[in-house]
C-alpha positions in Angstrom: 0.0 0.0 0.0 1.4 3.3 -0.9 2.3 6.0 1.7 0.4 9.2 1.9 2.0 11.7 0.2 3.5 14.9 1.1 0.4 17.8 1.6 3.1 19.6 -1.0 3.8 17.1 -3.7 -0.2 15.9 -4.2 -1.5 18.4 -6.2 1.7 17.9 -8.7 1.8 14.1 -8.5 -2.1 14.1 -9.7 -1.4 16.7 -12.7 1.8 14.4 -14.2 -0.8 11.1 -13.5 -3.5 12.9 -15.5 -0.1 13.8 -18.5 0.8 10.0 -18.8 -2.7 9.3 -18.7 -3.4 11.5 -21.9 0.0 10.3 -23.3 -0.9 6.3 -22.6 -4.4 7.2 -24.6 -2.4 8.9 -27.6 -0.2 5.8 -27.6 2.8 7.9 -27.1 3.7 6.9 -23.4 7.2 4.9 -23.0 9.4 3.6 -20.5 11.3 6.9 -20.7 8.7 9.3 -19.6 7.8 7.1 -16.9 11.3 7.3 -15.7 11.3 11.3 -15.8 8.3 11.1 -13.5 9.9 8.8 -11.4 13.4 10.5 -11.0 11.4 14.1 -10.7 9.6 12.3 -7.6 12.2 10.0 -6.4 10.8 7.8 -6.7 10.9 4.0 -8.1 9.4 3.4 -12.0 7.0 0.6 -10.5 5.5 3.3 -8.1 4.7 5.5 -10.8 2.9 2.3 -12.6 0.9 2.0 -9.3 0.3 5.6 -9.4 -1.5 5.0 -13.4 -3.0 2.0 -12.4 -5.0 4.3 -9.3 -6.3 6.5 -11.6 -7.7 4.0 -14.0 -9.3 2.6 -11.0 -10.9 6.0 -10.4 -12.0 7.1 -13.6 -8.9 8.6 -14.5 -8.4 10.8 -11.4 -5.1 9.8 -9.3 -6.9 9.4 -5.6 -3.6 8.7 -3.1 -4.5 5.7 -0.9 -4.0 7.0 2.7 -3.2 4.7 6.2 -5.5 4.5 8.7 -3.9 7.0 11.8 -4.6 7.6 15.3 -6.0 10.7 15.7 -6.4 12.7 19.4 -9.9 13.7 20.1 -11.2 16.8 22.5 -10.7 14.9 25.7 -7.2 13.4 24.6 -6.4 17.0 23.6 -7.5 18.7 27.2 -5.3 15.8 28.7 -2.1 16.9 26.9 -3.3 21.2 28.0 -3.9 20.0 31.7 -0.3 18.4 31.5 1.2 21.6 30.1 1.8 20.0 26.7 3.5 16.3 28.6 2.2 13.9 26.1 3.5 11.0 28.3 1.9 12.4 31.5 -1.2 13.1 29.5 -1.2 9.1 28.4 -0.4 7.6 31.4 -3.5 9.3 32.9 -5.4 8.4 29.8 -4.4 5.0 30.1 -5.5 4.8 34.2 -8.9 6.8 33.2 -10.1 6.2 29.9 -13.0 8.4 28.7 -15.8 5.9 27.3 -16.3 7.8 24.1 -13.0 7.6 23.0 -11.2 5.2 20.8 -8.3 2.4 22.4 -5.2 4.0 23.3 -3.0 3.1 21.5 0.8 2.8 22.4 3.0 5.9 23.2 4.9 6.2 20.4 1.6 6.8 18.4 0.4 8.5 20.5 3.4 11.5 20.2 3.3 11.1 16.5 -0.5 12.0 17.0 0.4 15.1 19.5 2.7 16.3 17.0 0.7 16.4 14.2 -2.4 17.5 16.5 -0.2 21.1 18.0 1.9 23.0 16.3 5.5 24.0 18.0 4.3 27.3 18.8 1.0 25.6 20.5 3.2 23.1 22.1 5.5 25.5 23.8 2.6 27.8 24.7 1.1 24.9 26.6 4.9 24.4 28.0 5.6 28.3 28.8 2.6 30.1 28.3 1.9 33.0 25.4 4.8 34.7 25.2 6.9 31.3 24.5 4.2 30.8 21.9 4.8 34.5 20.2 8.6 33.5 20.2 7.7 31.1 17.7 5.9 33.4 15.9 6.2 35.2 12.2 6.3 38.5 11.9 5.9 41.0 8.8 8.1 44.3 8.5 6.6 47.5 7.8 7.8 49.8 5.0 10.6 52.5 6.8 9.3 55.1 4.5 11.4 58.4 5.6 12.6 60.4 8.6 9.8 61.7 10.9 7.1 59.8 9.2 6.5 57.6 12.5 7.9 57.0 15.7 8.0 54.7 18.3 7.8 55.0 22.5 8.1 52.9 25.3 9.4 52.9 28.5 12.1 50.5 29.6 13.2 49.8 33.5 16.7 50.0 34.1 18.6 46.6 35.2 20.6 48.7 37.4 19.9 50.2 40.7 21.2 53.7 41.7 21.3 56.4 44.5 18.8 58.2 44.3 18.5 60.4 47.7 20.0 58.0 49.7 18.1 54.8 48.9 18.7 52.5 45.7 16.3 52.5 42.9 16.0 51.1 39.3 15.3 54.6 37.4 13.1 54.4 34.1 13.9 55.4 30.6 11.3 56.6 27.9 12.6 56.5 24.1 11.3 58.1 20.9 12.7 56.3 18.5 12.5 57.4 14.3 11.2 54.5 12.2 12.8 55.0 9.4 16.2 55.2 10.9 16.4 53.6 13.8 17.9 57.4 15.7 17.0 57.6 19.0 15.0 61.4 18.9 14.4 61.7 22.4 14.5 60.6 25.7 13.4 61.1 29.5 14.9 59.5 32.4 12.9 59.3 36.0 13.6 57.7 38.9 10.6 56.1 39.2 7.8 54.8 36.9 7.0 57.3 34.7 3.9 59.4 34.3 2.8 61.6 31.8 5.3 63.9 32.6 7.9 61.9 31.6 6.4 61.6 28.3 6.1 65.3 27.8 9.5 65.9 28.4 10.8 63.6 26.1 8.6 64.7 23.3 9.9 68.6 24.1 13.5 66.1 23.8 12.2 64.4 20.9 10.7 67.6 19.1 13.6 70.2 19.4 16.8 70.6 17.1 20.1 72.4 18.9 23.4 72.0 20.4 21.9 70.3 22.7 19.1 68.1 21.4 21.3 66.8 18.0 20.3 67.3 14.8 17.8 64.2 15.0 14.2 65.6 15.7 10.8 67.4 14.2 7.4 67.0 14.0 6.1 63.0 13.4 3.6 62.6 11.2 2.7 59.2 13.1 3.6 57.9 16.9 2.7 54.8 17.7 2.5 53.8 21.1 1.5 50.8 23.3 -1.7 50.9 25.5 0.2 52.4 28.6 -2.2 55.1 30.2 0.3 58.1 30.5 0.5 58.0 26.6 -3.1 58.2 26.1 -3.6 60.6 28.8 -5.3 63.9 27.5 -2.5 66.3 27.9 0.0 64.1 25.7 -3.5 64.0 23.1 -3.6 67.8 23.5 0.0 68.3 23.1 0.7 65.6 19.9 -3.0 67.4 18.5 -1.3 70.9 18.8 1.6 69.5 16.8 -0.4 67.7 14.3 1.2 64.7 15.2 -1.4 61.3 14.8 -1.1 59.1 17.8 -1.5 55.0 16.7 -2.6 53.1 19.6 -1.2 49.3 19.4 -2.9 46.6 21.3 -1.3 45.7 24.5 1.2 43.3 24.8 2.4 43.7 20.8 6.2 44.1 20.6 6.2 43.1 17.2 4.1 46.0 16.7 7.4 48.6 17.6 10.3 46.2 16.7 12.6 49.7 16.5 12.0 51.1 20.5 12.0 47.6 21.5 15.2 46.7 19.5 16.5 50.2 21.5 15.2 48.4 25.1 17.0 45.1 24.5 20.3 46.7 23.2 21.0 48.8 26.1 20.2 46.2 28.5 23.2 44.1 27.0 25.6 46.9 26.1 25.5 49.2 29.1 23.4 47.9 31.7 24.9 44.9 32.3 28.7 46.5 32.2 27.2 48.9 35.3 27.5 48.4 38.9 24.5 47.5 40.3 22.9 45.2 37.6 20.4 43.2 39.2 20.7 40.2 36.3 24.5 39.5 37.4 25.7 35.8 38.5 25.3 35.1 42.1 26.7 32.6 44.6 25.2 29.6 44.9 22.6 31.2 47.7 21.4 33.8 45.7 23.8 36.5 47.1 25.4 38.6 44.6 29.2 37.9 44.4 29.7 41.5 45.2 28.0 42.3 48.2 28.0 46.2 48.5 29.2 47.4 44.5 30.0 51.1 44.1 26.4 52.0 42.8 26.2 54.9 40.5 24.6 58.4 41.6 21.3 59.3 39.6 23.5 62.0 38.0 26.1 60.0 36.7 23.6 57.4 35.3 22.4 59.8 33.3 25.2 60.8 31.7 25.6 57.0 31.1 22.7 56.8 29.1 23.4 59.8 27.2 26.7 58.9 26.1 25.1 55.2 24.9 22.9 57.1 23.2 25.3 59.1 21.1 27.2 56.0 20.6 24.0 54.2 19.0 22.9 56.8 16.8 27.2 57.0 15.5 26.9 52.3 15.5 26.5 51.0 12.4 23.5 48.8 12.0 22.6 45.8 9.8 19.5 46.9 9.4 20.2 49.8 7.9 22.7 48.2 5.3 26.1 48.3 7.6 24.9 52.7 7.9 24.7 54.3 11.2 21.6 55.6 12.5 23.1 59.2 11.5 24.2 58.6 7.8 20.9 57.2 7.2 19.4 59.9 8.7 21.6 62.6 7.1 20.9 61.3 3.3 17.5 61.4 3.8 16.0 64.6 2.2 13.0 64.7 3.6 11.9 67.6 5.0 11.9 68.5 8.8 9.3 70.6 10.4 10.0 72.1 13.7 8.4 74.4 16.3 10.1 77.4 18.3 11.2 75.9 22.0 9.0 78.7 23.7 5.5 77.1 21.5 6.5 73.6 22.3 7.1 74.5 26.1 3.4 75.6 25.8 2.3 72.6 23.9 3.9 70.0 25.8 2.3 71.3 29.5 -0.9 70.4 31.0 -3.8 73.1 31.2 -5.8 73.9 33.9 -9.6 74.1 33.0 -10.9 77.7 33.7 -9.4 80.9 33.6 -8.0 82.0 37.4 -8.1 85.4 38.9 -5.0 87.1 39.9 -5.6 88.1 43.6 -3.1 90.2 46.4 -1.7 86.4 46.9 -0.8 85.4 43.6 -2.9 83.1 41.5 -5.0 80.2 43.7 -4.0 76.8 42.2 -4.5 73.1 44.3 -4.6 74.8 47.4 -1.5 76.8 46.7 -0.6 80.3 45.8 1.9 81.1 42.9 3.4 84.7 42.7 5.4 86.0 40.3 7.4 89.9 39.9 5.1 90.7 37.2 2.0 90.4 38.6 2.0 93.6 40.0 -1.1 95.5 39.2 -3.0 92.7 38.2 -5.0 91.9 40.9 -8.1 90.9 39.4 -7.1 89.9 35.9 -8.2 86.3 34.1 -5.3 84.4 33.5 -5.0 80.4 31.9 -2.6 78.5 33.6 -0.5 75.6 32.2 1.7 73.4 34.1 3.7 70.4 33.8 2.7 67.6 36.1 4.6 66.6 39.5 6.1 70.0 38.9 4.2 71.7 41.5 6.7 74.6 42.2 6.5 76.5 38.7 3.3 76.7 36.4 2.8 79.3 33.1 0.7 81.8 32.9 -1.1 82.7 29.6 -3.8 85.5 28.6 -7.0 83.9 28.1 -8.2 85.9 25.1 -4.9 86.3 23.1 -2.9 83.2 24.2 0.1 85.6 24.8 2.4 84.0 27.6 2.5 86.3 30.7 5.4 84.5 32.6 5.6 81.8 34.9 4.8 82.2 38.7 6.5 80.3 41.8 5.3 78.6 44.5 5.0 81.3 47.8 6.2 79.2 50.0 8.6 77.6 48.1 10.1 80.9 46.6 14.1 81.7 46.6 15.2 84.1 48.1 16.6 85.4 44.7 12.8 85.4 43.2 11.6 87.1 46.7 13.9 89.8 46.1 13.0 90.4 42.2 9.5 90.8 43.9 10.4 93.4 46.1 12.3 95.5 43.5 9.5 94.6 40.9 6.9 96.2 43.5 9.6 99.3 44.0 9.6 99.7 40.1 5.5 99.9 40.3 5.5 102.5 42.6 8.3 104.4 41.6 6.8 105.1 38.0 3.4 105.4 39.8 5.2 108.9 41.5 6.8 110.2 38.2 3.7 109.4 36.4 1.8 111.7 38.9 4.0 113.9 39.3 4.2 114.4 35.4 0.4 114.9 35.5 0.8 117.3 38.4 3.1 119.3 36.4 0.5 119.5 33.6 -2.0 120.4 35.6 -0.2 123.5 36.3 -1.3 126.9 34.5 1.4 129.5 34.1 0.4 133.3 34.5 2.1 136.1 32.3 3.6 138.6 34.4 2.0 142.3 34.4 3.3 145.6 35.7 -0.3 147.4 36.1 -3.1 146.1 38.0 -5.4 143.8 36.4 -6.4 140.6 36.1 -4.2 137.5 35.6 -4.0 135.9 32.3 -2.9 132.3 31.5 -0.1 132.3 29.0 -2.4 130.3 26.9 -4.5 132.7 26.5 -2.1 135.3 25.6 -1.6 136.5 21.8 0.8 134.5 19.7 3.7 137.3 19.5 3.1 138.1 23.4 3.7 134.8 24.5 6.8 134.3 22.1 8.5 137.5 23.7 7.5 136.4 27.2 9.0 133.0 26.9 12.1 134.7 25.1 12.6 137.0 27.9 12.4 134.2 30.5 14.4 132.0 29.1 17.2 134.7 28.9 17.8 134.0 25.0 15.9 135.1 21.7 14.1 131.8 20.1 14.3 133.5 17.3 17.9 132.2 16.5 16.4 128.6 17.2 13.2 129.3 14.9 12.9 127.8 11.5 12.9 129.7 8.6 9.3 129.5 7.7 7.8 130.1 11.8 10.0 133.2 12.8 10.9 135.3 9.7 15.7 135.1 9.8 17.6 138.4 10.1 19.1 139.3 6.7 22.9 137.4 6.2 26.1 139.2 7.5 27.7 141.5 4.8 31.0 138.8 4.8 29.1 136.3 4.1 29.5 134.5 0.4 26.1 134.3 -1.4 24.7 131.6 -4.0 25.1 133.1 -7.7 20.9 133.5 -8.2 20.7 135.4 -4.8 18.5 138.5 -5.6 19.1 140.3 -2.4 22.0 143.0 -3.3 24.9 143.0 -0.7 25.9 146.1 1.2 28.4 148.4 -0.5 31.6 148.6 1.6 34.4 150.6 1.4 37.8 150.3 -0.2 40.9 151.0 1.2 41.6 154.0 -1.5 37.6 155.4 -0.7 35.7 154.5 -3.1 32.7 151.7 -2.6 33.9 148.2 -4.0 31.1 147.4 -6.2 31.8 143.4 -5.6 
């Protein structure tokens, strides 16, 4: 009895049966073209005679002869689950328990061969490990990279290391932005505990900008896509990406596949710098569990992050296979896409929470959670509408804005919390107010005063506003102690004629003075 063939070789084996068929019935089929069949299949000459002799039997259509095969039915298969994927376990209970609706067992041997064909590897090892050994076995598609800052990838990542932070030891948290299309890290944010939406705000102002500081990798995404973590669908990261124009994907949870580039970023600096620190938490340990260095110089928060920025420097500089042996900043640099930005003082707005109705300014600053914020500008603005913005778990500072224009006021300081430098630019800022209060009021003072000509007979006084034009010229001369006329222009105060030594222009119709020459007579010029 033939085997069944291969799911992959039926389909062909059946079309070159129904070819010698047509050839046997055209009396052209020879011992030759049964051999090329057989030598394609590899198999012998005779089984391809068996294989012609099937169809005849069937009407000329090659039907493969299958064996009869153990197969596992539900109960067997819930047996093999409950065991975590242990065929033998699962038999050997079988074997003590037999279901009644279920078919002899046969012996174990079979019964593996029928597991295998029954579950998949993937299923297998899920049973075994659970889902995530399942996704490992898993086959994932690759997205197009398309170019520079047309998506981006976030995720947090937890530091294998434990630092000092304050005095106690603590695995800080890192937040990536990571350009698709390049594989540059854009962005980051670094807290020392789990992040919250204010982590995520920072690192998109990171992200975002282009300077000395940032690098030259940054802009506005046209696509983010992020996991189902509530600090990146918060509202104030969906008010800030909106205000950018930036489109936030939501993945479903649990999907690295779905960012292969932030998590490719997670598992690289886990290898190459967090495991080369003091502190890792994944290093060998005695045979009790103890590390083999009991107290290791742990790192302060400081110098950890100034770590991480020098690894990241040193990735986006690392050539990378996926990017054809280019580093991250080659690729990025011949890309000639276009980058659009956003001034750092519009993104400082963007990326900070606001506060839902305008507050009033009052003689203690601006009311907000119970505390009160003043600020050396507020000075006569007691009783103004302001908008305020402010970045979460930042409670000392918050932004003021106007809540008709959108014009940024300034920011404002905790009272309590004030330095003594920002108490002082209060006091002089409230000395400032009230000195130009004084010279404005003194200025008006001075306007108000009216000024009386002075009279030598008795009669009534009379404002020099009211005096005649020429009378109040020749009063203001004589006090003043000089003629005005000298300051007058020509076409207010008629000029005396020119001195007699002065040289003329050649049309000048006025005649000079005749002078007299040294012999008498009048020099006629």
């Amino acid at each position: 009895m033939d085997l069944p063939p291969p799911p992959d070789t039926t389909a062909l084996r059946a079309t070159a049966v129904r070819r010698l068929i047509a050839l046997q019935d055209a009396g052209q089929l020879t011992r030759t073209r049964i051999h090329g069949v057989a030598d394609a299949f590899d198999v012998d000459a005779r089984t391809v005679d068996r294989w012609l002799a099937n169809a005849r039997a069937h009407n000329g259509t090659y039907t493969p002869t299958t064996r009869a095969r153990f197969e596992l039915t539900e109960h067997m298969l819930t047996a093999v689950a409950r065991w975590c994927g242990n065929a033998t376990a699962a038999w050997r209970e079988l074997k003590t328990n037999p279901h009644p609706d279920d078919p002899p067992l046969p012996a174990l041997p079979t019964f593996h061969r029928a597991v295998t064909r029954a579950l998949s590897p993937g299923q297998r090892a899920g049973l075994r490990a659970g889902e995530k050994a399942r996704r490992a076995l898993d086959v994932h598609g690759q997205r197009e990279r398309h170019h520079r800052n047309y998506a981006w990838e976030t995720d947090h990542v937890e530091a294998s290391v434990k630092v000092r932070i304050d005095g106690h030891l603590r695995k800080p948290w890192i937040t990536f932005f990571i350009d698709c299309a390049h594989s540059a890290i854009c962005g980051l944010a670094i807290t020392p505990q789990r992040p919250s939406r204010e982590a995520v705000l920072v690192a998109i102002r990171d992200a975002v900008l282009i300077d000395d500081h940032h690098g030259p990798f940054g802009g506005i995404p046209d696509y983010i896509r992020v996991d189902g973590g509530k600090e990146f669908l918060c509202a104030t990261v969906g008010q800030a990406l909106g205000a950018l124009g930036s489109q936030l994907i939501e993945l479903p949870p649990y999907t690295p596949d779905g960012k292969p580039n932030v998590e490719a970023v997670n598992g690289a600096i886990k290898k190459t710098l967090f495991a080369g620190l003091p502190g890792y938490t994944h290093a060998p340990t005695l045979i009790n569990g103890k590390p083999i260095t009991p107290d290791p110089p742990y790192l302060h928060f400081e110098a950890f992050v100034g770590k991480v920025r020098e690894w990241v420097d040193e990735w986006n500089h690392h050539p990378l296979e996926t990017l054809e042996n280019q580093t991250p900043a080659e690729s990025w640099h011949a890309d000639t896409a276009l980058i659009h930005t956003v001034p750092a003082s519009d993104l400082h707005t963007y990326t900070l929470e606001r506060h839902g109705n305008p507050l009033t300014i009052n003689n203690s600053g601006v009311r907000f959670k119970k505390r009160d914020y003043i600020a050396d500008w507020m000075h006569g603005f007691v009783g103004e509408k302001v908008t305020l913005r402010y970045l979460p778990h930042h409670d000392h500072r918050v932004e003021l804005y106007d809540p008709h224009s959108g014009h940024h006021l300034g920011p404002a300081y905790m009272a309590n919390q004030a330095t003594p430098e920002q108490i002082r630019a209060l006091k002089r800022a409230q000395r400032r107010e009230a000195d130009r209060l004084r010279a404005q009021l003194k200025k008006a003072d001075k306007a108000r005063r009216t000024l009386y000509a002075a009279v030598t007979e008795p009669e009534p006084p009379t404002p020099l506003t009211a005096l005649p034009e020429d009378q109040t010229l020749t009063y203001l001369r004589d006090l003043d102690g000089h003629s005005l006329q000298a300051e007058a222009l020509p076409d207010v105060i008629p000029l005396p004629p020119p001195a007699d030594d002065w040289t003329r222009p050649q049309n000048d119709p006025t005649p000079p003075a005749p002078q007299d020459t040294p012999d008498g007579e009048q020099d006629p010029q």
